[in-house]
C-alpha positions as CSV (number, residue, x, y, z in Angstrom):
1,X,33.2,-40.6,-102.1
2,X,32.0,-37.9,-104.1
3,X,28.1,-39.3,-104.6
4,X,28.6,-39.2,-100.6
5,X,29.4,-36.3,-100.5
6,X,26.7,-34.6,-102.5
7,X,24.1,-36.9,-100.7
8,X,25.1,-35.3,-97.8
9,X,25.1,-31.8,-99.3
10,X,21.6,-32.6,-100.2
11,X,20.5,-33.7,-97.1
12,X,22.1,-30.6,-95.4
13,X,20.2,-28.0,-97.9
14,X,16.9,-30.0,-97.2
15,X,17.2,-29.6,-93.7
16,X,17.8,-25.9,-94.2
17,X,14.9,-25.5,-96.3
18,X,12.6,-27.2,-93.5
19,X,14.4,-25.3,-90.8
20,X,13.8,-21.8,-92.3
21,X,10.0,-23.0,-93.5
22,X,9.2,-24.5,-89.8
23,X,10.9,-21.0,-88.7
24,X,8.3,-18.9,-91.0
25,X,5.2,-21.2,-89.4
26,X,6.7,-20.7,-86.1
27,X,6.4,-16.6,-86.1
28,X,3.1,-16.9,-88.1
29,X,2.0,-18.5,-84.9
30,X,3.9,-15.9,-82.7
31,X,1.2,-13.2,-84.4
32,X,-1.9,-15.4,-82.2
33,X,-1.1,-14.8,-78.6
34,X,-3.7,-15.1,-75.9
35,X,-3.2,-13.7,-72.4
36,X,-4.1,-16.0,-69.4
37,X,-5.3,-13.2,-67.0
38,X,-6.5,-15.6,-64.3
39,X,-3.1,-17.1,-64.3
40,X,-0.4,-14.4,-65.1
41,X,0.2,-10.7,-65.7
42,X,-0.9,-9.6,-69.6
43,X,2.5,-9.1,-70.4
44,X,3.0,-13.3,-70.4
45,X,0.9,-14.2,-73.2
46,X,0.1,-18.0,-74.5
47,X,1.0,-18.8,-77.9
48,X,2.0,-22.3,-79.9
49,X,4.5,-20.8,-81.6
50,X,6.9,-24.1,-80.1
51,X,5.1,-26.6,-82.1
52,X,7.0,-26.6,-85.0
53,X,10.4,-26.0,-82.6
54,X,9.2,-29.3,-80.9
55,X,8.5,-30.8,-84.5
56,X,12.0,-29.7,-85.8
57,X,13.3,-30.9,-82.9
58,X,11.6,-34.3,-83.3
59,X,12.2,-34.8,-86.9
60,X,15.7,-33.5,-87.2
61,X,17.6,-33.9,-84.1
62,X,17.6,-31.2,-81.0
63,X,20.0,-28.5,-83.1
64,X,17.6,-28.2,-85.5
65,X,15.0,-27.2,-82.5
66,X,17.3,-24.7,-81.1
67,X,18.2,-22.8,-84.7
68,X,14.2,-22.8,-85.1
69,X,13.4,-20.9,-82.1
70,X,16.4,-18.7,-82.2
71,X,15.1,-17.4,-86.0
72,X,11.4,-17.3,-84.7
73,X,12.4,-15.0,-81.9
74,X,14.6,-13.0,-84.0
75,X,12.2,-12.8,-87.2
76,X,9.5,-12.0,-84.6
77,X,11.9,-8.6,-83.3
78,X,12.2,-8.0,-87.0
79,X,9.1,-8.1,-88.3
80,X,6.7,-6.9,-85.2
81,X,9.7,-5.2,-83.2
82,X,9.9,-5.7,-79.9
83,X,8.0,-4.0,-76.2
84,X,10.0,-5.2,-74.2
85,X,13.3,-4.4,-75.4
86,X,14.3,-7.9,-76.5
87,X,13.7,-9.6,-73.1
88,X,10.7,-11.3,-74.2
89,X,12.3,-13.0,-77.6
90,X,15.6,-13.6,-75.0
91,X,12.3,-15.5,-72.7
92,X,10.8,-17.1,-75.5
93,X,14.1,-18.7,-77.2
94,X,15.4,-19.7,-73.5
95,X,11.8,-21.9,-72.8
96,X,11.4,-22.4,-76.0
97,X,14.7,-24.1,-76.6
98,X,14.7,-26.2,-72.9
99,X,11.7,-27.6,-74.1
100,X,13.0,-29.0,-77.6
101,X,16.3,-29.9,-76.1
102,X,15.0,-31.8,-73.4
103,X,12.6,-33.3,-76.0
104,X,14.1,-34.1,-78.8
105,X,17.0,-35.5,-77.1
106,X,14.5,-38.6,-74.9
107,X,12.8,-39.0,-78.0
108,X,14.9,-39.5,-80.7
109,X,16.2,-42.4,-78.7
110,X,13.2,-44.6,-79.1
111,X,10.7,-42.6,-82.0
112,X,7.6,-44.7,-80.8
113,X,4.6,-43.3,-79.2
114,X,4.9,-43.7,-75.1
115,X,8.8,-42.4,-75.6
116,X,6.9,-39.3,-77.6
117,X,4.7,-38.7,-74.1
118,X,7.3,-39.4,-72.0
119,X,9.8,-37.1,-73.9
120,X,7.2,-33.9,-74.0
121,X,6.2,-34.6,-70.7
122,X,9.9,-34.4,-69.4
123,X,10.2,-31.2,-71.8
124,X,7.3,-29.6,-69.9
125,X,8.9,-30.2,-66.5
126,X,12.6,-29.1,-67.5
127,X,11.2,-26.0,-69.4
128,X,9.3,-24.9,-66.6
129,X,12.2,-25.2,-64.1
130,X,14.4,-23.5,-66.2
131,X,11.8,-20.9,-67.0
132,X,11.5,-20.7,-63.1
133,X,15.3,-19.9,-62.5
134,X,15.8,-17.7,-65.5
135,X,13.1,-15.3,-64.6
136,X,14.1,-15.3,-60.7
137,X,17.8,-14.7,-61.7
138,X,17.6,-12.9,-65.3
139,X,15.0,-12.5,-67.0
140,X,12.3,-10.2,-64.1
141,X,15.8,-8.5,-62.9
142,X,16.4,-7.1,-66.2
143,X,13.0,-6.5,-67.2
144,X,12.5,-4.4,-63.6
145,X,15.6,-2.0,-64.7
146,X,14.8,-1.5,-68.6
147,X,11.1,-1.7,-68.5
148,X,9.1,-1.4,-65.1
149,X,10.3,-1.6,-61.5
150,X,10.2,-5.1,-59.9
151,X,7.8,-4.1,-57.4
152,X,5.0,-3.0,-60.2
153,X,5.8,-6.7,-61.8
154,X,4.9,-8.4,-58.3
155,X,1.8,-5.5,-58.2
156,X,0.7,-7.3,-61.1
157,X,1.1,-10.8,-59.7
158,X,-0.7,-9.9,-56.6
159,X,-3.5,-8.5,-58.3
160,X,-4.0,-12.9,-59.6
161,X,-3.1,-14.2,-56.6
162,X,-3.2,-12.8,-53.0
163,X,-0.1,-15.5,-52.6
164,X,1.8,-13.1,-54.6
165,X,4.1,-10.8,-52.1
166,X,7.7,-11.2,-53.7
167,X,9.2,-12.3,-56.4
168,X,9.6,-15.8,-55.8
169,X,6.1,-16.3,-54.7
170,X,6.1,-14.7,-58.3
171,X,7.5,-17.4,-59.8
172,X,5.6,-19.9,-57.3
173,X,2.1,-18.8,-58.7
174,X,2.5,-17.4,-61.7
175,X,5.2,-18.3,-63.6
176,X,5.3,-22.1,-63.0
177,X,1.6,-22.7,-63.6
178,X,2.1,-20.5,-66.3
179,X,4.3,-22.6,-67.9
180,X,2.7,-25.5,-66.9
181,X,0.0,-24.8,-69.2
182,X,1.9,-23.3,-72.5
183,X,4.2,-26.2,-72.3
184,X,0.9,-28.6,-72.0
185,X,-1.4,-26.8,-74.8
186,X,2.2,-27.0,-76.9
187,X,3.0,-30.6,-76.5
188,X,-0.8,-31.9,-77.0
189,X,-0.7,-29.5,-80.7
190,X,3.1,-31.2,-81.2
191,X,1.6,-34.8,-80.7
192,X,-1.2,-34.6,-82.7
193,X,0.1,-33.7,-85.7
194,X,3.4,-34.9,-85.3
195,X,2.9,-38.4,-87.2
196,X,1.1,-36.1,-89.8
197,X,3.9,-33.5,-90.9
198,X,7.1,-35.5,-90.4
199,X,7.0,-38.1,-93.6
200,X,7.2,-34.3,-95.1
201,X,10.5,-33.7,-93.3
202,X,12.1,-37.2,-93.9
203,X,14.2,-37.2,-96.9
């Protein structure tokens, strides 16, 4: 009883370790954004900073995922501070943690490589829903009353796309292909080092 019990101790601190290191690589990565001015307004900028959530998530189970990209977000306010008055980290940690959770949770079901695909590519889809609904309901709401009015945010979307003339168009033709493409860039980082980093994270 007592060896199982400090196995299990052991394997608890491990995973904290990897946690807290894949949460340091995580806002490393937050530092190198690029903005995707043909496809959204420069204040939604691309980053991978949810490849180690998605490799957290794939090596240690979809909790894991989620306590990774809540410390990223909140190391991130910490360390940089924060310009939008922590709506973007409240953004990032809501994607970011649909994405793992969706993830994590088809994948660790079956750990073989079409399962992998499948699993990211259902992440992908669910994050950008849910990235779709929280920013029509929440998240370009709030940001229109704390930062700029809602009509300069769909100013900015027009400027894109001529589409652009509310804010679900908003959503429509920035947000989701927006999306679309950080989840994409994310996933293709996640799956090709994947199979590299996790014998690290296995006890």
């Amino acid at each position: 009883m007592r060896s199982y019990k400090k196995t299990r101790m052991n394997v608890n601190t491990k995973n904290i370790v990897r946690i807290a290191m894949l949460a340091a690589v995580a806002v490393g990565l937050m530092f190198f954004k690029v903005p995707v001015v043909f496809m959204a307004p420069g204040f939604m900028k691309l980053d991978i900073s949810d490849v180690p959530v998605l490799i957290s998530g794939f090596a240690m189970g979809p909790i894991s995922g989620v306590i990774v990209s809540l410390l990223k977000n909140l190391l991130n306010m910490l360390i940089e501070g924060s310009t939008t008055g922590g709506i973007g980290e409240l953004t990032n940690f809501i994607i970011g943690s649909s994405f793992v959770l969706a993830s994590s949770i088809i994948y660790r079901k079956s750990k073989t490589i079409h399962r992998a695909i499948l699993s990211l590519v259902v992440g992908i889809l669910f994050m950008t829903l849910l990235a779709s609904l929280s920013n029509y309901y929440i998240i370009f709401p709030l940001y229109g009353k704390v930062m700029i009015p809602i009509e300069k945010i769909i100013e900015m979307g027009s400027a894109i796309s001529s589409r652009v003339v509310d804010l679900k168009t908003m959503i429509i033709y920035t947000v989701v292909p927006f999306n679309l493409l950080k989840g994409t860039v994310n996933a293709l980082v996640t799956f090709l080092l994947y199979k590299r980093i996790s014998p690290l994270l296995k006890d």
